[in-house]
N, C-alpha and C positions, 0 to 999 in steps of 0.2 A: 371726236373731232369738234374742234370751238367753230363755232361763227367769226369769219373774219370781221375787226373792226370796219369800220367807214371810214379809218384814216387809209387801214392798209388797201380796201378794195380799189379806192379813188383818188391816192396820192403819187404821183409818179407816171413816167412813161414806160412803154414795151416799144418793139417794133410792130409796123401797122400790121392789125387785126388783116385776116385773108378777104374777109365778108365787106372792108372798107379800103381795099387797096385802092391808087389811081396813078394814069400817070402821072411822076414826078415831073419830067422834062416839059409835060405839056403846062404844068402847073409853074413850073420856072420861069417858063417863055410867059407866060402870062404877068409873071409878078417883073418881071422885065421891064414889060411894057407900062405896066398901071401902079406899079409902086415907087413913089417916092425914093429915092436914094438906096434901092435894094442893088445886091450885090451878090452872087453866088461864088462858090457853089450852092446846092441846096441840100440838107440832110431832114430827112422827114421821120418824127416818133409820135406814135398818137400815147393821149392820156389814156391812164384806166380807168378801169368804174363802164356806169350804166347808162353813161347821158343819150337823153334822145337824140341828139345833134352828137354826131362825134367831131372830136375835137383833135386837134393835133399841134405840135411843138415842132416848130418849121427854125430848123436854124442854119444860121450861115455865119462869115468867120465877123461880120460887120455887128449884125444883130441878132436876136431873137425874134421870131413872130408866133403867133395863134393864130389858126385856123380853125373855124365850125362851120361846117357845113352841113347839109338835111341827107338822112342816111339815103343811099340809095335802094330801090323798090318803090315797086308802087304805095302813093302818100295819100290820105286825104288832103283835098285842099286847104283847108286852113293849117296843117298841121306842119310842126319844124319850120316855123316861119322865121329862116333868120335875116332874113330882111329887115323885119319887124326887130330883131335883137340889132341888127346895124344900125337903123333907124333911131332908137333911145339910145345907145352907146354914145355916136357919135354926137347926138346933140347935145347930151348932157356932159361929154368931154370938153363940147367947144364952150360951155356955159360953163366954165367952170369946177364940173362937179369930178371928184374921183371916181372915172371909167376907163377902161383903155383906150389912148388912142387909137381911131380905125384908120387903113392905108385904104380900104376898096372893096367891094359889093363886085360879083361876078354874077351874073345871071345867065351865062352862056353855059349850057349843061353838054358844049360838045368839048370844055377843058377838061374837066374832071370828072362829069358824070351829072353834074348834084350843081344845083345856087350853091356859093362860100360866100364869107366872108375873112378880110384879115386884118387883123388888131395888133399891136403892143404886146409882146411878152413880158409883163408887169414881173421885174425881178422884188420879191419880200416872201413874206412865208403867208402859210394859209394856219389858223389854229383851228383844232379839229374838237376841243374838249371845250364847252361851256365855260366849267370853272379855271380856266385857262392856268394848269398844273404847272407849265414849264416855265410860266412867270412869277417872282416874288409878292410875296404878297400883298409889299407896300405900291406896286408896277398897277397892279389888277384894277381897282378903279379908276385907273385911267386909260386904259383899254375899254373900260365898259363906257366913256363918256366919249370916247374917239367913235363907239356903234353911234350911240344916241345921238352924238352931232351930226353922223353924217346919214343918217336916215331922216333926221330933222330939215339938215338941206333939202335930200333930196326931197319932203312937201311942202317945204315951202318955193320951191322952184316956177319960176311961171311957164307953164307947159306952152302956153302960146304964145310968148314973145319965142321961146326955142326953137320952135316949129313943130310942136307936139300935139296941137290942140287938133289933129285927126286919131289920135292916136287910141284912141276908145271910143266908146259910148259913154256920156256922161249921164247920171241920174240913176235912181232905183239899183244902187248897185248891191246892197244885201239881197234885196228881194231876187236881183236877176243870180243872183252866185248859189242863193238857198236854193231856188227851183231848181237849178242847175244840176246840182251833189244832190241835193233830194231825188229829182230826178233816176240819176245814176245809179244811188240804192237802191231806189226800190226797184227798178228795171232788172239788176241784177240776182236774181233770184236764186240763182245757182249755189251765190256763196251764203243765203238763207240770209234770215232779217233777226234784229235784235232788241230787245222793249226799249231800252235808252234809246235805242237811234230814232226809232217809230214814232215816239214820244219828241224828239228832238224835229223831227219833221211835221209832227202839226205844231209845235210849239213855236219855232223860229222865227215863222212868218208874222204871227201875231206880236211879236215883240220889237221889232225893228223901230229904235231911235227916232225922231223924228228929225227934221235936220239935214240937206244935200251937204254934204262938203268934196269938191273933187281933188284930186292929186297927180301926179303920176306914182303908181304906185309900183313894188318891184314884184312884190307876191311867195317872195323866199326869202326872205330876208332876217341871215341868221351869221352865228360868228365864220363857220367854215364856208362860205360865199363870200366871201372877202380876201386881199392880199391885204397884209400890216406889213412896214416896213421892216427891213431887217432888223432892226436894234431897237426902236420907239414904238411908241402906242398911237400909231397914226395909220390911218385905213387910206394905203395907194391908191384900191381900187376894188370896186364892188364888180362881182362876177355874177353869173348864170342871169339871163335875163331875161328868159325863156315866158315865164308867166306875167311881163310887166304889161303895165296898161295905165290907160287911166282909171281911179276908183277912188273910193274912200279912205282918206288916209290912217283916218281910227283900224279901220281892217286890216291894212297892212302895217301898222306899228303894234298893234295888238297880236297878230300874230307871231312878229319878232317877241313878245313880249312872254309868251308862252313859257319861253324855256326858265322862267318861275316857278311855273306851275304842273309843268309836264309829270305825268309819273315817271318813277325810273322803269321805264319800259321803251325798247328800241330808238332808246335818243338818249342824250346828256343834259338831263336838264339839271337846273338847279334845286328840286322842289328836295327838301329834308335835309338842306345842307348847312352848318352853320357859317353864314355866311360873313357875320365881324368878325371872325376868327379865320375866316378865309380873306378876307380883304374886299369883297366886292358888295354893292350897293344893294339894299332892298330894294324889293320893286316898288313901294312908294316912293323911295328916292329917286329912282331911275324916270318913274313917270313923272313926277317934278322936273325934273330937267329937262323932258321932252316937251312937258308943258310952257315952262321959260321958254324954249328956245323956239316955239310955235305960237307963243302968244296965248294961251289956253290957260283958263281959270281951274280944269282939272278935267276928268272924265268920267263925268257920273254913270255912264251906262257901261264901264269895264266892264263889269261880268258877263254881258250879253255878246262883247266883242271877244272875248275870250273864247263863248261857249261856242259860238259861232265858229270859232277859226277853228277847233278843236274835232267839230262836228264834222266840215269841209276835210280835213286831215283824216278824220275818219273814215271818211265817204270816200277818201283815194283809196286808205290800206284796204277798204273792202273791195273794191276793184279788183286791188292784187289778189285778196283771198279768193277772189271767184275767178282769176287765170292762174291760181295754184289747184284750184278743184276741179277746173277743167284741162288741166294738165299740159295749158301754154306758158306755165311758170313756174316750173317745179327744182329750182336751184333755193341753194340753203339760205340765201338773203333773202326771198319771195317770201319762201316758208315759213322763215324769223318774223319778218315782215306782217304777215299773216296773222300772225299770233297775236301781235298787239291790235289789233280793231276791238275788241270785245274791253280790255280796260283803259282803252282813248276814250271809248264812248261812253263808258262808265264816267273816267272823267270830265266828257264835256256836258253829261248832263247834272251830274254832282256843281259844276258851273253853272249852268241853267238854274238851278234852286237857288244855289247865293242871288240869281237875277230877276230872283221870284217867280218861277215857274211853279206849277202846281201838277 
């Protein structure tokens, strides 16, 4: 038995899961009243896949919508805040940027259960492979310069004329994200400790850039988190917004920037590909034209935002390994999943030495 892809497990709808049904009718009357030029009937399919927010494909014979709302059960309070995802959608829609537009914010949990939100059914495709196969080769660098420009908007964007500038804490944001995942590891004992990570936990904190730069940052930001139009190399709309905040923007373009150097282990990256011969830009290329289009003389301290993001990605899959050992996560993606923590950490600290770690 293969491990399903990440296209097959997250591409496409079913009919709603039992665990996330609600009323329809009550959710019609609602969109009735609070949406813009809505129209029913209403036919409801939710998405697949594992999102913490489940999502849903709300159509009628007028339009398409999206729906994400916070699953139902009991929550921690900060947590499935999509509020917080309404909040940067809509304002970075109305500034311009490619996001869907939002119709409405529900906070009445006697419609459906749960806060929603509903957005634009952004019609394009989603690409799911890095080296983006299903396009020609001469197409390919300009798909990769359609990421770079519009991740480039989004920090150069000014959070506070948008009405953003509540939207994080600003400052010490390596240090607050390293204690964070640091934190996480080592608390979790269950899924056992590893020399790179241990090593990457006293080392991180001492290495941190000098320098505040803030952003709004998105925090995923990778090719399958995006709609590209149907036929060009132009990004409709940037999806999942789940981890965004304000932060440093080196952090979150450094992390998109990964898929360089990722191993080939539970992802698509690009690392041992020949990439002139595939059509797409080195990563000094790539980070040159992030640098043009941000103003930046270059970014001397890469390797340490690399190692860093790497470390953070780490410190989630071991999460997972310690709800696969204690047997609140024992499905064949967890498990897959699982497996890679030991050579992610290998290579975010093989990253850490390019950064001069010792």
């Amino acid at each position: 038995m293969t491990t399903p892809t990440r296209q097959e497990q997250f591409s496409g709808t079913d009919a709603v899961r039992d665990a996330h049904k609600f009323d329809e009718a009550k959710l019609a009357a609602w969109m009735e009243a609070n949406v813009e030029g809505y129209a029913g009937p209403l036919v409801v399919e939710q998405f697949k896949g594992g999102q913490s927010n489940p999502t849903y494909k709300l159509l009628t014979p007028k339009q398409n919508y999206v729906m994400r709302r916070k699953p139902p059960g009991v929550l921690l309070p900060s947590a499935h805040a999509v509020d917080r995802e309404y909040k940067v959608i809509t304002a970075l829609h109305n500034a311009g940027f490619p996001a869907a537009k939002t119709f409405g914010l529900c906070t009445d949990e006697t419609v459906i259960g749960t806060w929603f939100y509903i957005m634009d059914c952004v019609d394009g495709r989603v690409i799911w492979d890095t080296t983006f196969p299903s396009e020609p080769k001469e197409k390919r660098a300009a798909y990769f310069d359609a990421m770079n420009a519009t991740i480039a908007q989004l920090h150069m964007m000014d959070y506070q004329a948008i009405g953003l500038g509540d939207f994080g804490k600003p400052g010490n944001y390596f240090a607050r994200q390293i204690g964070r995942w640091s934190k996480q590891y080592v608390e979790d004992t269950g899924a056992g400790h590893y020399g790179p990570m241990d090593r990457l936990v006293e080392w991180l904190p001492t290495a941190i850039p000098e320098g505040e730069e803030v952003s709004i940052v998105h925090g995923d930001y990778r090719c399958d988190n995006m709609i590209f139009h149907p036929t060009e190399p132009k990004v409709l709309a940037v999806l999942d917004w789940e981890l965004s905040t304000l932060g440093h923007p080196l952090a979150d373009f450094s992390y998109h920037l990964m898929m360089y150097r990722m191993p080939a282990v539970g992802t698509t990256g690009l690392a041992g590909n020949d990439l002139k011969a595939m059509g797409i830009p080195t990563e000094d290329e790539y980070v040159a034209a992030y640098c043009r289009r941000t103003g930046r003389n270059g970014i001397p301290n890469l390797d340490f935002y690399v190692a860093y993001n790497m470390f953070r990605l780490a410190a989630i899959i071991h999460g997972i390994k310690g709800r696969v050992v204690r047997g609140t996560a024992s499905n064949a993606h967890a498990v897959a999943s699982a497996a890679t923590f030991e050579p992610l950490a290998d290579a975010a600290w093989a990253q850490a030495l390019k950064a001069g770690a010792r």
